[in-house]
C-alpha positions as CSV (number, residue, x, y, z in Angstrom):
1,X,110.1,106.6,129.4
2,X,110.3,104.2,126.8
3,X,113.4,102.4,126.3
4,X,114.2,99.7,123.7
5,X,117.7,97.5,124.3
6,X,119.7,96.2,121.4
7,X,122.1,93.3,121.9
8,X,123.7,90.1,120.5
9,X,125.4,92.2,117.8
10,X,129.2,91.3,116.6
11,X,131.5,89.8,114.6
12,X,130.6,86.8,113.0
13,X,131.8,84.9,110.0
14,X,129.6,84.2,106.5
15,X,127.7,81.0,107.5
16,X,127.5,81.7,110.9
17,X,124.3,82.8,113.3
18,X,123.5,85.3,115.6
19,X,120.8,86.0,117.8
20,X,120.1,89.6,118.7
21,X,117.6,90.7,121.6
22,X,115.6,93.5,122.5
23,X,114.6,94.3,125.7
24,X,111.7,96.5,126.0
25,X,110.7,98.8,129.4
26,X,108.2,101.9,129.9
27,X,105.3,100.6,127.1
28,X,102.7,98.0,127.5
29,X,104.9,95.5,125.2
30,X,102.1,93.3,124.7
31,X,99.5,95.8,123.2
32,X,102.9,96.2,120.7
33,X,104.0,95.2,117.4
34,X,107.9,94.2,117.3
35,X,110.2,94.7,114.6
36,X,113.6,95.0,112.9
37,X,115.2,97.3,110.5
38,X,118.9,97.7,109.3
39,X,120.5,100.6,107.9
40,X,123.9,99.3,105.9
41,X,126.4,101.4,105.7
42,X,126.1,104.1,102.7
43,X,122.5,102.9,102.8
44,X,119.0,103.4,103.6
45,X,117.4,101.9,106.4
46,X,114.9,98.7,105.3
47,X,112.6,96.6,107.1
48,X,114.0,93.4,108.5
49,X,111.4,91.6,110.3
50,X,108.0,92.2,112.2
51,X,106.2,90.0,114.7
52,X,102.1,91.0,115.4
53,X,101.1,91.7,118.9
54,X,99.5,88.2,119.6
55,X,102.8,86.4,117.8
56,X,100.4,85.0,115.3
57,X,101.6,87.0,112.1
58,X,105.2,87.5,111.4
59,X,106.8,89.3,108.3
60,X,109.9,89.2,106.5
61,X,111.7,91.0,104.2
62,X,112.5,88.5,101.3
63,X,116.1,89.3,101.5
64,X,116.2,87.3,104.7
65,X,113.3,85.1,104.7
66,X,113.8,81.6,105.5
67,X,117.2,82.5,107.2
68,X,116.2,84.7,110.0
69,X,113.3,84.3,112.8
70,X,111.3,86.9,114.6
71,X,109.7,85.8,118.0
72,X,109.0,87.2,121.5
73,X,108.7,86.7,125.1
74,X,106.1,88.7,126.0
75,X,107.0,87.2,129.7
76,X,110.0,88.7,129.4
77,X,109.3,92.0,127.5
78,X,111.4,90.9,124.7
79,X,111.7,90.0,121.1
80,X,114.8,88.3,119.5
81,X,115.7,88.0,116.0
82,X,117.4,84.6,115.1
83,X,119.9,84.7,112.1
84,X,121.1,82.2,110.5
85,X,123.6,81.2,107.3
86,X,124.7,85.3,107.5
87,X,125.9,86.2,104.3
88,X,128.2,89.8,103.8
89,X,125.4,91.7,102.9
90,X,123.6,91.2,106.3
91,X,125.6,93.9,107.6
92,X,124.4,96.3,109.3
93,X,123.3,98.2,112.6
94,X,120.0,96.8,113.3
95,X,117.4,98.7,115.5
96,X,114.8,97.2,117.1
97,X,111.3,98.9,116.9
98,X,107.9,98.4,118.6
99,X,104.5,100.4,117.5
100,X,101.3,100.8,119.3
101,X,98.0,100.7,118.4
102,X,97.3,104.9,118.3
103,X,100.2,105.4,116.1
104,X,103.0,105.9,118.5
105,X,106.6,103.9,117.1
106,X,109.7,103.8,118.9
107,X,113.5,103.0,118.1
108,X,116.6,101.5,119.9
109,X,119.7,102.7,119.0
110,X,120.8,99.6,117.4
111,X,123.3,97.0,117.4
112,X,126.2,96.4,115.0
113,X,126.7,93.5,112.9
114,X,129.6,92.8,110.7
115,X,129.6,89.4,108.5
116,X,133.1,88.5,107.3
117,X,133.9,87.1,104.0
């Protein structure tokens, strides 16, 4: 069974960082491709970030591009998602997603993350 593990998520002020995690179990998470979304309250769920199975090729939304960093531990079966200088509109729950070559995609059930004024 696949499961995907959000966590890092909270309260933080505008400025401030946060670095969430997922951890990955029950897929071969180095054959997979890693990514974020958020879904804002009210709002549709967008792409965040993606890292590439090999960790050469990362993508970002341009929203958050050049505040926020994708990596993974493939070691460790998990990927992280660095942001920094959080502004309000980064709010969000943010899932964590991996994809496999075949066409099968999985979800987390996200982690909350609330960026004060």
């Amino acid at each position: 069974q696949v499961q995907l593990v959000e966590s890092g998520g909270g309260l933080v002020q505008a400025g401030g960082s946060l670095t969430l995690a997922c951890a990955a179990s029950g897929l071969p998470f180095s054959n997979a491709g890693m990514g974020w979304f958020r879904q804002a309250q009210g709002k549709g769920r967008e792409f965040v970030a993606r890292i590439s199975r090999s960790r050469d090729n990362t993508y970002y939304a341009d929203s958050v591009k050049g505040r926020f960093t994708i990596s993974r531990d493939n070691a460790k079966n998990t990927v992280y998602l660095q942001m920094n200088s959080l502004k309000p509109d980064d709010s969000a729950v943010y899932y964590c997603t991996a994809d496999l070559i075949g066409g099968d995609a999985y979800w987390g059930q996200g982690t909350q993350v609330t960026v004060s004024s």
